[in-house]
Backbone as JSON, one array per atom type, in Angstrom:
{
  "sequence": "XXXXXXXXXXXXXXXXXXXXXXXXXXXXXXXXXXXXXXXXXXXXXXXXXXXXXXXXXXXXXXXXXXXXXXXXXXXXXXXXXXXXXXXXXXXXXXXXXXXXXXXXXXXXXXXXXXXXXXXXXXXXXXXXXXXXXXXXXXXXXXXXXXXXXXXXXXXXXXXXXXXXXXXXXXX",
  "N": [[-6.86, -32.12, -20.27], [-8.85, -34.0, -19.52], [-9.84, -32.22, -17.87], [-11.14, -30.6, -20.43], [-12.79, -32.56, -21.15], [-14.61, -33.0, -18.89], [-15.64, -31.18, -19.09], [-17.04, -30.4, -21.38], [-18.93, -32.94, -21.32], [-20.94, -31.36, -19.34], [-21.94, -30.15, -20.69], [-22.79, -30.94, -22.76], [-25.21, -32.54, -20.93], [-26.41, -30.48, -19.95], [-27.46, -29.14, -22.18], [-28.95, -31.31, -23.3], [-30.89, -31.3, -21.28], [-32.2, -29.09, -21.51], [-33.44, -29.64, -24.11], [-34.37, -31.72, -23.39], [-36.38, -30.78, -22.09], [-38.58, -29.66, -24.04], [-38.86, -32.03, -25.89], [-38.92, -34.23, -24.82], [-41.44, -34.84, -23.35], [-43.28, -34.02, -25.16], [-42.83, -36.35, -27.44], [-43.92, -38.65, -25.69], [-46.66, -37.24, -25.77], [-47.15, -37.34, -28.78], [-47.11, -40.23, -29.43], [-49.33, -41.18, -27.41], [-51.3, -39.28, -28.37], [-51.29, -40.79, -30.85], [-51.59, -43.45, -30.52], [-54.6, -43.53, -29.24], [-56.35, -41.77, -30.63], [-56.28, -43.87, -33.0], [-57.59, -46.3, -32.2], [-59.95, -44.81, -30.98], [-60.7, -44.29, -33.66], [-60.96, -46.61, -34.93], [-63.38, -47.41, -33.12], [-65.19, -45.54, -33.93], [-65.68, -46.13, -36.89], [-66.3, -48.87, -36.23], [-68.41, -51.35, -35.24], [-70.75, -51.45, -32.24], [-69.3, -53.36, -29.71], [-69.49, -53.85, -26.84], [-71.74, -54.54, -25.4], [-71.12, -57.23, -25.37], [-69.48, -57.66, -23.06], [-70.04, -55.77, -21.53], [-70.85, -56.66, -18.49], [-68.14, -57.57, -17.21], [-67.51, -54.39, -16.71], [-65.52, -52.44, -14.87], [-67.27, -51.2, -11.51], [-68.13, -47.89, -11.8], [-69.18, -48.18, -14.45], [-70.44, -50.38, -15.28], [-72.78, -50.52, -14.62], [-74.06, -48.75, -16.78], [-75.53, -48.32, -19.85], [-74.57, -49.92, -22.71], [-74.26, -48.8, -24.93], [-74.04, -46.02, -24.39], [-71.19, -46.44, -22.8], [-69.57, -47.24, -25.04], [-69.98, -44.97, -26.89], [-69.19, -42.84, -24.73], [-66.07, -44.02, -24.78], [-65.08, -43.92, -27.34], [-65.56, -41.2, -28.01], [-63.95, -39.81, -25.59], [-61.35, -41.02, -26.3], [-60.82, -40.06, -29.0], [-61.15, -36.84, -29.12], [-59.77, -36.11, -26.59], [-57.28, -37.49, -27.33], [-56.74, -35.99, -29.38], [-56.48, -32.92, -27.84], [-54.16, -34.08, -26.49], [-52.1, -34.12, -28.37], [-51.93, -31.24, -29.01], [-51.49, -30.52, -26.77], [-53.3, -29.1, -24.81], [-55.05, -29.04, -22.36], [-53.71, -31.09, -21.09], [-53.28, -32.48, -19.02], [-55.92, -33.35, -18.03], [-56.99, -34.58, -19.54], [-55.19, -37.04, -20.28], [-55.97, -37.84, -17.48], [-58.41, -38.58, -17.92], [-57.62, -40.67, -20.42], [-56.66, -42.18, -18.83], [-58.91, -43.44, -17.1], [-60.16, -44.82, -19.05], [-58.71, -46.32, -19.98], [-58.16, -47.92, -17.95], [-60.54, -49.27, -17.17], [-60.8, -50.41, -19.82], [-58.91, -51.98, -19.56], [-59.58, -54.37, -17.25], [-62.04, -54.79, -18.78], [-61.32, -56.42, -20.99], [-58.91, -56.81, -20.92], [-57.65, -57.99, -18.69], [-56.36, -60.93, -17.15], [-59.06, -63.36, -17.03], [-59.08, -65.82, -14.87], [-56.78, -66.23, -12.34], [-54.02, -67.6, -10.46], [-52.15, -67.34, -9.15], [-48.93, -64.77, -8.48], [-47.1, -65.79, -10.74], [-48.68, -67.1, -12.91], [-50.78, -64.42, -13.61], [-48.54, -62.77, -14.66], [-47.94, -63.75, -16.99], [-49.81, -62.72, -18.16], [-48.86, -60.25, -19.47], [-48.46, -59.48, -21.93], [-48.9, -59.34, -25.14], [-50.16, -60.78, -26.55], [-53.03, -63.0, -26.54], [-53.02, -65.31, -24.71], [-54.74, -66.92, -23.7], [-54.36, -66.25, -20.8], [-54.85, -63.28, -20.14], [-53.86, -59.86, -21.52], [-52.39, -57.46, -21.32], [-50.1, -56.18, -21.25], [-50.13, -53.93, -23.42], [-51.91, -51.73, -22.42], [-50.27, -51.48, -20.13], [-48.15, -50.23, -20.96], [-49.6, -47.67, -21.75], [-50.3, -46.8, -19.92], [-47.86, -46.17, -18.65], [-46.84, -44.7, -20.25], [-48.56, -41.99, -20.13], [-49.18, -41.24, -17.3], [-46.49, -39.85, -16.6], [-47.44, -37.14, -18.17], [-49.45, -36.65, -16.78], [-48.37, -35.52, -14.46], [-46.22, -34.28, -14.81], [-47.2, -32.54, -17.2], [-47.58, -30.91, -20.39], [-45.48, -29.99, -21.13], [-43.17, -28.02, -22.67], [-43.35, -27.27, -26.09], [-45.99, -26.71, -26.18], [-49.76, -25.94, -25.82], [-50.27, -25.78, -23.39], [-48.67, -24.64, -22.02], [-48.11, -22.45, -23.46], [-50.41, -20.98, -22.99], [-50.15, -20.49, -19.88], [-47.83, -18.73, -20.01], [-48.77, -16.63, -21.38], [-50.76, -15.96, -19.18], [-49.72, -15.87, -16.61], [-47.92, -13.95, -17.77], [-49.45, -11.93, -17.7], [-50.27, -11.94, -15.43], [-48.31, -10.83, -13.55], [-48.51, -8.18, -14.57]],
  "CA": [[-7.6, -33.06, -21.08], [-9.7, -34.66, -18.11], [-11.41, -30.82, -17.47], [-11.82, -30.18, -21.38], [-13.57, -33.92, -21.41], [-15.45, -33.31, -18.31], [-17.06, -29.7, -19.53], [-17.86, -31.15, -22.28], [-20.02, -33.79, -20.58], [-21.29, -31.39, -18.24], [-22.29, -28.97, -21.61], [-24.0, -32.23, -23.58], [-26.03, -32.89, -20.27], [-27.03, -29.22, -19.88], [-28.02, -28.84, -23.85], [-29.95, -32.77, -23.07], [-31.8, -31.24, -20.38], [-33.24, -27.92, -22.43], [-34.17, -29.95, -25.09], [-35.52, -32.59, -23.16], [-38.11, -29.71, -21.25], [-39.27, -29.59, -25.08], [-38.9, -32.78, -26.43], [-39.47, -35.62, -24.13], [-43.35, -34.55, -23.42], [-43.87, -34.35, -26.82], [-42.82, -37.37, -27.85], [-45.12, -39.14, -25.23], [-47.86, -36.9, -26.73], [-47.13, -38.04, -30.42], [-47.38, -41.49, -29.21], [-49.98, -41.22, -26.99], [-52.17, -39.26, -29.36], [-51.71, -41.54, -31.97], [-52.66, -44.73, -30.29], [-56.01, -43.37, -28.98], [-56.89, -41.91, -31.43], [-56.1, -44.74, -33.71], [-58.44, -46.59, -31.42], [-61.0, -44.27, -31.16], [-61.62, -43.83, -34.89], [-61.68, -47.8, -34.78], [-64.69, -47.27, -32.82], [-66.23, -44.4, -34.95], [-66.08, -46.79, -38.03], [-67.16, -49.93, -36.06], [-70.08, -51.82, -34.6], [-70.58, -51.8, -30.84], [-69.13, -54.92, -28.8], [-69.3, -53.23, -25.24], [-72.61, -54.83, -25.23], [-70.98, -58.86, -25.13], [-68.5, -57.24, -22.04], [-70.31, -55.35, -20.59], [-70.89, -57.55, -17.36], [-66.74, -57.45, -17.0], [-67.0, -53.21, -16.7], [-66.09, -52.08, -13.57], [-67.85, -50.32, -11.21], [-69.68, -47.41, -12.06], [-69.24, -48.2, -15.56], [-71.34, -51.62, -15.28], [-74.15, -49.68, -15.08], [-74.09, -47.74, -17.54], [-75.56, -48.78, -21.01], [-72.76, -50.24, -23.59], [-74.26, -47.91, -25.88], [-73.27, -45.02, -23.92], [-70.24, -46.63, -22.4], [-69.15, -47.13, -26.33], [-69.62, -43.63, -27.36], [-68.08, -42.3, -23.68], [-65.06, -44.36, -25.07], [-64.67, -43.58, -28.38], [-64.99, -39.71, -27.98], [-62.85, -40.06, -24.91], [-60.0, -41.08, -27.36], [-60.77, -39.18, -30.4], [-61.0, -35.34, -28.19], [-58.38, -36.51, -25.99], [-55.64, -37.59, -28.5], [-56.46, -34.54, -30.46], [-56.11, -32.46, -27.03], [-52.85, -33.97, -25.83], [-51.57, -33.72, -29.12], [-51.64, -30.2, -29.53], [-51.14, -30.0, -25.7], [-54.37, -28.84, -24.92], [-55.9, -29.51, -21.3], [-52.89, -32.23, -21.23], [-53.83, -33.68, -17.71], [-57.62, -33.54, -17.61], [-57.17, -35.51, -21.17], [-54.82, -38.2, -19.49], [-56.61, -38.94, -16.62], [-59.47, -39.03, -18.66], [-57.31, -41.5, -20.61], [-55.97, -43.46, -17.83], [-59.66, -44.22, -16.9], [-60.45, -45.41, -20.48], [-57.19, -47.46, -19.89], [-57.88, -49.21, -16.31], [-61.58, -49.62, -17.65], [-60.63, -51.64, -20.71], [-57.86, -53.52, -18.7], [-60.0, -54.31, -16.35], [-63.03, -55.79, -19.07], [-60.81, -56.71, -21.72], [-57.18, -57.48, -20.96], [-57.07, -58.76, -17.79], [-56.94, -62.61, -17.32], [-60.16, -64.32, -16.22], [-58.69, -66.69, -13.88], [-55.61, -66.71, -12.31], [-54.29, -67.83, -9.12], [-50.42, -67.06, -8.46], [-48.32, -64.14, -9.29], [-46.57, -66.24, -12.01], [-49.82, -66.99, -13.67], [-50.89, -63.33, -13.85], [-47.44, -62.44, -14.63], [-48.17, -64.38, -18.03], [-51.03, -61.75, -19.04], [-48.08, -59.45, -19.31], [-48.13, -60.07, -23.29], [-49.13, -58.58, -26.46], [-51.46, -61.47, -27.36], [-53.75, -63.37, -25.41], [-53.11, -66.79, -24.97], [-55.7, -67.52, -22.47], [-54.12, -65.43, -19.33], [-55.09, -62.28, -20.4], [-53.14, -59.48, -22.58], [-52.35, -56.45, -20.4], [-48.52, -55.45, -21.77], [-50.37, -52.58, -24.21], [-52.26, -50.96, -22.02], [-49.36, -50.64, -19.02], [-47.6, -49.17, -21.6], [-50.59, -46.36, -21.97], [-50.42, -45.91, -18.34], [-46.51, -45.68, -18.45], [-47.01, -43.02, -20.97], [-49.58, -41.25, -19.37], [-48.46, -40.79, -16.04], [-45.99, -38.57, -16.82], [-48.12, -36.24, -18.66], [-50.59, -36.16, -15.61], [-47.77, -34.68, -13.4], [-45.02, -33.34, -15.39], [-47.81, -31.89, -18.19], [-47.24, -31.52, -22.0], [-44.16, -29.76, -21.8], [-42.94, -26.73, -23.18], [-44.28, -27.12, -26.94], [-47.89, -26.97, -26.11], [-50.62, -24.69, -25.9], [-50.73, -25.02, -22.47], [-47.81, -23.94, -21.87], [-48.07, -21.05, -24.29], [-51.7, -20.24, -21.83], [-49.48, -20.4, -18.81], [-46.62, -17.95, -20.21], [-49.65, -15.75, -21.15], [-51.28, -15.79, -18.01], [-48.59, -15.14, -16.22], [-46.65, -12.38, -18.26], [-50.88, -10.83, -17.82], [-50.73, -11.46, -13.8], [-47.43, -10.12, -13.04], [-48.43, -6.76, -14.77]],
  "C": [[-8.86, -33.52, -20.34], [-11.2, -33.2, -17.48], [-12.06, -30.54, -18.9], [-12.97, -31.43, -21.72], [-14.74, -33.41, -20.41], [-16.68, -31.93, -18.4], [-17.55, -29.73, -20.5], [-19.37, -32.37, -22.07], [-20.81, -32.64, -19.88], [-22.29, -30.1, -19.43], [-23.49, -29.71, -22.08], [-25.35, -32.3, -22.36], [-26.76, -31.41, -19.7], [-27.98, -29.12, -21.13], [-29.29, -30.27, -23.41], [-31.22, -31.99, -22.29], [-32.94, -30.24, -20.85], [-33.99, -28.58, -23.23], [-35.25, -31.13, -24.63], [-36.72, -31.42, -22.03], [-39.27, -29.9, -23.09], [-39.98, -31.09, -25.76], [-39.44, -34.03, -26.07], [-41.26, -35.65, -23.95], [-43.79, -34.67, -24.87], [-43.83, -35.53, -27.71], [-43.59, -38.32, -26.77], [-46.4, -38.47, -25.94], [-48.1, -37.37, -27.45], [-47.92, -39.43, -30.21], [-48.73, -42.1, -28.64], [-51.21, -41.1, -27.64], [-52.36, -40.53, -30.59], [-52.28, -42.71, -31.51], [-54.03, -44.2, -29.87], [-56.7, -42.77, -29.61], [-57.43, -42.54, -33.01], [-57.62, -45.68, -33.0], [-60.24, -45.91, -31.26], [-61.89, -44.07, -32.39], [-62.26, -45.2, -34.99], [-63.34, -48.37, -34.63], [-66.02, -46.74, -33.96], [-66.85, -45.5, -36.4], [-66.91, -48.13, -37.8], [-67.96, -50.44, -35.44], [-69.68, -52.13, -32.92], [-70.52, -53.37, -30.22], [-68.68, -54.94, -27.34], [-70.81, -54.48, -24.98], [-72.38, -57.03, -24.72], [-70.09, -58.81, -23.92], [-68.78, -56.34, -21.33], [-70.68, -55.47, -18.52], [-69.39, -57.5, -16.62], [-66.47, -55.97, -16.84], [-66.89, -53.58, -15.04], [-66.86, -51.13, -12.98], [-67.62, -48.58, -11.62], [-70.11, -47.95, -13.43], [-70.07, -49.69, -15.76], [-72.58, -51.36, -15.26], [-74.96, -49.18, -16.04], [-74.75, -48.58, -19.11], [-75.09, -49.03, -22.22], [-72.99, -49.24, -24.41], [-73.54, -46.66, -25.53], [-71.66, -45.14, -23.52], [-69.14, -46.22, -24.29], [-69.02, -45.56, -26.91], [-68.95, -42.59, -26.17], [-66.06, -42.96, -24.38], [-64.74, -43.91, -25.97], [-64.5, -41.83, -28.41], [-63.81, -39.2, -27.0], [-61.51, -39.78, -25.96], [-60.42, -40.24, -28.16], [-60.59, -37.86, -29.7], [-59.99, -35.72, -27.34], [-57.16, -36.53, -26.33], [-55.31, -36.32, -29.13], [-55.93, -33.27, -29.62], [-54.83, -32.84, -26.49], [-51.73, -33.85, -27.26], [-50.55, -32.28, -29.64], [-51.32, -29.69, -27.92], [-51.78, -29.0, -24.96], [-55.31, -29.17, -23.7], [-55.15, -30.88, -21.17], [-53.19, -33.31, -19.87], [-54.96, -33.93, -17.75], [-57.85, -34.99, -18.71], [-56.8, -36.86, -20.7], [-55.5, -38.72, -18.17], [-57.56, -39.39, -17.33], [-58.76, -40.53, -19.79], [-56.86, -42.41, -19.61], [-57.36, -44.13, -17.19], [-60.0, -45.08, -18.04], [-59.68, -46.91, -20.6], [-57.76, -48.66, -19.31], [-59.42, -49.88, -16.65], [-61.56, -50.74, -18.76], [-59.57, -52.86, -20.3], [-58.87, -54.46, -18.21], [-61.75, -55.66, -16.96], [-62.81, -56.46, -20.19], [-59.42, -57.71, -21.85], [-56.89, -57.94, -19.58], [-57.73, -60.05, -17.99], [-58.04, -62.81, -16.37], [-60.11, -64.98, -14.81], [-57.2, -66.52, -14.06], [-55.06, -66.9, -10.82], [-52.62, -68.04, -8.63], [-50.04, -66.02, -9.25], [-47.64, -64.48, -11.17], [-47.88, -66.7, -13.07], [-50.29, -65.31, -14.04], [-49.43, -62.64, -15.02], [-47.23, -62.99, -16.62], [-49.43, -63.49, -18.95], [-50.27, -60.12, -19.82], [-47.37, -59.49, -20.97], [-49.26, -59.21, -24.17], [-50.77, -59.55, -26.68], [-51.79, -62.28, -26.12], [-53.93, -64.78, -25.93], [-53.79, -67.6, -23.64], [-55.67, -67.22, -20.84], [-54.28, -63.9, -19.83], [-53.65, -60.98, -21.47], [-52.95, -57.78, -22.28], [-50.88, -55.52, -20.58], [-48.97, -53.97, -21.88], [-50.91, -51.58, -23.42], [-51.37, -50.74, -20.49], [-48.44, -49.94, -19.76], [-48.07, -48.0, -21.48], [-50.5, -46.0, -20.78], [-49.11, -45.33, -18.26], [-46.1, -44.32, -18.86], [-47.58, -41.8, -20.52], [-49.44, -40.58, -18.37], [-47.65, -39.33, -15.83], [-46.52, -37.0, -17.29], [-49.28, -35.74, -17.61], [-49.97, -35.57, -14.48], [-46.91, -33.85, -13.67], [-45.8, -32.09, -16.44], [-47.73, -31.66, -19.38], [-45.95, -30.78, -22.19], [-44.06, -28.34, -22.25], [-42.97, -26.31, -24.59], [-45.78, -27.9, -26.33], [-48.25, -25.68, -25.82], [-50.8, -24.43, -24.38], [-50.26, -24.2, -21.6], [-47.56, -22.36, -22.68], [-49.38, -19.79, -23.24], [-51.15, -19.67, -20.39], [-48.62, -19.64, -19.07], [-47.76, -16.6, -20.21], [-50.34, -15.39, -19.76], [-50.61, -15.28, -17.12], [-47.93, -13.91, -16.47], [-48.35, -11.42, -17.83], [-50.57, -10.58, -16.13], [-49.86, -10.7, -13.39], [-47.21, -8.25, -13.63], [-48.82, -5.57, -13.78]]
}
């Protein structure tokens, strides 16, 4: 009873593991894609307000003219999402999102003032009640991450480039 129970477990966590090579990346993708490029169209449809925050970019990006910064952002996300989507240059896309990320943290969602862990620790929220509003985008990094080391997984294209490439070099 005890061996047919425990090869059973040991079958489920074999079958888990195949499907998660497929599945788990992809469902960060989904997710991923969809918020940034949810975001990005945002942009596409609306009026630039890099220009009242711009002073809050960080370096290099303080430089830079909101106009440009604004359309670096918005295509960012929109080519990005659509690239990790389909799994498509899946790291170059995420870092490229994870600057987009630490950039809008950084002139957006982090708090202004704050002056103890437990104050900060309070920006760690959806909405911004005067300590900043930094939850959403450690999510995007949480997401992200993975995809910048593990890669999109085994549905994607780039993985389909890499099977090709391969089955070509070893001829």
């Amino acid at each position: 009873m005890t061996t047919a129970l425990s090869s059973a477990v040991k079958g489920l966590h074999v079958n888990l593991d195949r499907a998660g090579q497929w599945l788990a990346p992809l469902t960060l993708r989904l997710f991923i894609a969809w918020e940034f490029f949810e975001s990005g169209l945002e942009k596409f449809n609306g009026q630039n307000w890099f220009e009242d925050i711009q002073e809050r970019f960080p370096f290099p990006f303080d430089h830079l003219p909101a106009t440009l910064n604004w359309e670096l952002s918005m295509w960012a996300e929109l080519i990005c999402a659509l690239a990790i989507l389909i799994g498509f240059g899946t790291r170059i896309s995420a870092i490229s999102l994870i600057v987009v990320t630490v950039v809008a943290t950084a002139a957006v969602h982090w708090p202004a003032d704050w002056s103890s862990l437990s104050e900060l620790a309070q920006g760690y929220a959806i909405t911004n009640k005067g300590f900043g509003n930094f939850k959403l985008p450690a999510i995007y990094l949480a997401a992200l991450v993975p995809l910048v080391f593990a890669g999109a997984g085994k549905l994607s294209v780039d993985a389909w480039l890499a099977r090709l490439f391969w089955k070509r070099a070893s001829r």
